[in-house]
Residue, then its C-alpha position, 0 to 999 in steps of 0.5 A: x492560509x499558513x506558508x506551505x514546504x516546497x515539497x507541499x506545495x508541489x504536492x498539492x499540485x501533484x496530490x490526490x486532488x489532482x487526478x483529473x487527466x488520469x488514463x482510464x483503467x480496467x476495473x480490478x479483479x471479481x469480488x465474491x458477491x458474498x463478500x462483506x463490506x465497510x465502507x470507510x472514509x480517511x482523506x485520500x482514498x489513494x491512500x486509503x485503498x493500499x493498506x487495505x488490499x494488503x491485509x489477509x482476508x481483504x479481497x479488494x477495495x474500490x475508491x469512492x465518495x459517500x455521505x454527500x447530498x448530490x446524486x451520481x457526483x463527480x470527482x470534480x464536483x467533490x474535489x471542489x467540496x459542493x456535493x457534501x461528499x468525502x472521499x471513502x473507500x469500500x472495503x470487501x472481506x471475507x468474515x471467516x478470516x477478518x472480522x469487521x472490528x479488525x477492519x477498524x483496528x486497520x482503519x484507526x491505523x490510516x488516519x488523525x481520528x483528532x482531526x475532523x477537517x480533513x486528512x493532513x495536507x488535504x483540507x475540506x470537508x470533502x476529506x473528512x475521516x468518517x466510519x458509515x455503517x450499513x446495519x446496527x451489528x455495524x453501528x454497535x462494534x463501530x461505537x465500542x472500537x472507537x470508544x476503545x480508541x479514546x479509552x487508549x489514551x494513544x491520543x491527546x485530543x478527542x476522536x472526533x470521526x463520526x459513525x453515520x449510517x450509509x445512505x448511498x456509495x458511488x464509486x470514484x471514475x475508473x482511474x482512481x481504482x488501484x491508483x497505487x498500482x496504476x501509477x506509483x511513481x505519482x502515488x509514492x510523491x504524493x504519500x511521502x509529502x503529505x505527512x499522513x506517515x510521518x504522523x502515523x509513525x509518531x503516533x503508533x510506532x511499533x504498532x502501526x504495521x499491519x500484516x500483508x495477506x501471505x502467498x496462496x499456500x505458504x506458511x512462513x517457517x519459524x526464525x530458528x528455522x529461517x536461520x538454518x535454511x538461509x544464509x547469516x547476510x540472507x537472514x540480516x537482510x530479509x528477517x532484520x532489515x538488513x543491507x548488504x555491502x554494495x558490488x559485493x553481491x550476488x546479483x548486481x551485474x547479473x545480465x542474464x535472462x529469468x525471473x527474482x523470486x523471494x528467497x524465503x517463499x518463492x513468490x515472483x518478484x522482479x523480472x530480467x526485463x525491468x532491471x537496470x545498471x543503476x551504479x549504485x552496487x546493488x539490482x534495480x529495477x524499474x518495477x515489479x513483475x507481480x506488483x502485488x506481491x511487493x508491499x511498501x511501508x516506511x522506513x525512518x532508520x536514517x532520519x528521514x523518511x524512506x520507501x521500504x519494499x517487502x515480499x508480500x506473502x513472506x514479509x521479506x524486507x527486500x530494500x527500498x524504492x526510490x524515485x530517482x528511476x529510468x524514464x520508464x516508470x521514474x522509479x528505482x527499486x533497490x533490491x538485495x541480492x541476498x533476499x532474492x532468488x534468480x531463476x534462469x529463463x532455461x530453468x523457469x518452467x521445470x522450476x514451475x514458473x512457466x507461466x512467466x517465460x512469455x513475459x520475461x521474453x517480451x511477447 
């Protein structure tokens, strides 16, 4: 075994495989029984899960093991590589509104398709990238996307993920459902020193973003209409990444009461209740209000890598999160206060957030 980084190590330890004393959760939200599925193995699934679920026409994603030989297997089993299991993740969508040959175009973009090993810093068969397939129309479009991907010449080895039929999916114990959400102090650690973005970015760069599903009813205006409706430093921020000068801002000793929403859409973002002094100039918080409405990407503008954060439903770049946070979560979300809105707990329910006044009260 070659020498590992401190970070990887530490990361072995903290990682994906390591999931065993986890708190059992609730299971995620319904999916309609006609929704379509893939069923797609790329390393971790913690890391497969997330990318996923934020994709528009994707209802939901559920962490699991496939193409083993062993019935009802464990995570302990698999992880210790004995079951012929891979770590996979069964994706649920809506064929109106994705199709399964735009699933794969998402999958290629999670995953080293050159490496039949593994999944960079997890090594075994049980983390082989594998695409399973549950009927010819599958097959058919499986074979012609990966073709297309070697034909690209996007990579110089061969694509080696194999297509296999689906025998049996298990799904994966409860607490690895939504691991990203559940616990993403943990999450992030892991993800950033596994070197799966780090690769990703090399190899796909400006292409490897994938849209996150938009808020119910909103339609993001055009620039030139962003640019009009939003102030010079509003647009900087949100619409070309900008940051704003520190202490200099609207929000960053803002004490008072209410909810963040997103400059652009509206969607809640951040409540009075997670945010803290962090005496870096800019707001903080300990976590999201809506989680779901704060997607992350990776941010390499100053060298190394960073946590960016966006609004889901308006793809507003917000700032960045880092772990470095109170006790309460171990997370510091820095925000810019000229991507956000602040709306006053007197205000929230004639401004139509009334349905959060409880949770910005703490009952």
């Amino acid at each position: 075994m070659k020498s590992l980084p401190v970070l990887t190590l530490a990361v072995l330890l903290l990682g994906c495989a390591r999931g065993d004393a986890a708190e059992s959760h609730g299971a995620s939200a319904p999916i309609p029984s006609d929704a379509a599925v893939a069923t797609l193995a790329g390393g971790c699934f913690w890391c497969m899960e997330a990318p996923f679920e934020k994709v528009e026409g994707v209802y939901g994603a559920v962490s699991g093991y496939a193409g083993g030989n062993v019935e009802n297997p464990t995570y302990h089993d698999v992880g210790r590589g004995i079951t012929g299991h891979t770590e996979t993740v069964q994706v649920f969508f809506d064929p109106a509104r994705i199709s399964y040959d735009e699933i794969l175009e998402v999958f290629w973009r999670q995953i080293d398709p050159t490496d039949a090993d593994g999944q960079f810093v997890d090594r075994g068969n049980q983390y082989r990238p594998e695409i399973f397939v549950s009927s010819p129309e599958q097959r058919a479009i499986a074979e012609r996307s990966r073709q297309a991907l070697a034909d690209s010449g996007r990579f110089k080895k061969a694509i080696v993920v194999p297509i296999t039929d689906l025998d049996v999916f298990y799904s994966a114990e409860d607490y690895h459902q939504d691991f990203y959400k559940k616990d993403p102090a943990r999450y992030h650690s892991y993800r950033n020193g596994s070197g799966r973005d780090q690769f990703l970015e090399r190899a796909w760069g400006k292409d490897r973003t994938v849209k996150p599903a938009p808020a119910t009813g909103f339609k993001k205006p055009s620039a030139e209409e962003l640019r009009e409706q939003l102030t010079p430093m509003q647009f900087r921020v949100t619409q070309q990444e900008g940051t704003e000068p520190p202490f200099n801002n609207e929000y960053h000793d803002n004490k008072r009461a209410g909810i963040y929403v997103d400059i652009v859409s509206g969607e809640v973002l951040f409540s009075s209740r997670d945010k803290f002094d962090s005496g870096t100039g800019w707001p903080s918080f300990t976590r999201p209000l809506l989680a779901e409405n704060v997607s992350t990407d990776v941010d390499y503008k100053l060298g190394a890598p960073r946590t960016e954060i966006r609004s889901t439903g308006a793809d507003s770049h917000l700032g960045h999160v880092f772990e470095d946070g109170p006790d309460r979560t171990g997370l510091r979300y820095c925000v810019n206060s000229a991507a956000l809105r602040f709306i006053p707990l007197e205000q929230m329910e004639s401004a139509g957030y009334g349905k959060f006044v409880a949770s910005v009260q703490g009952k």
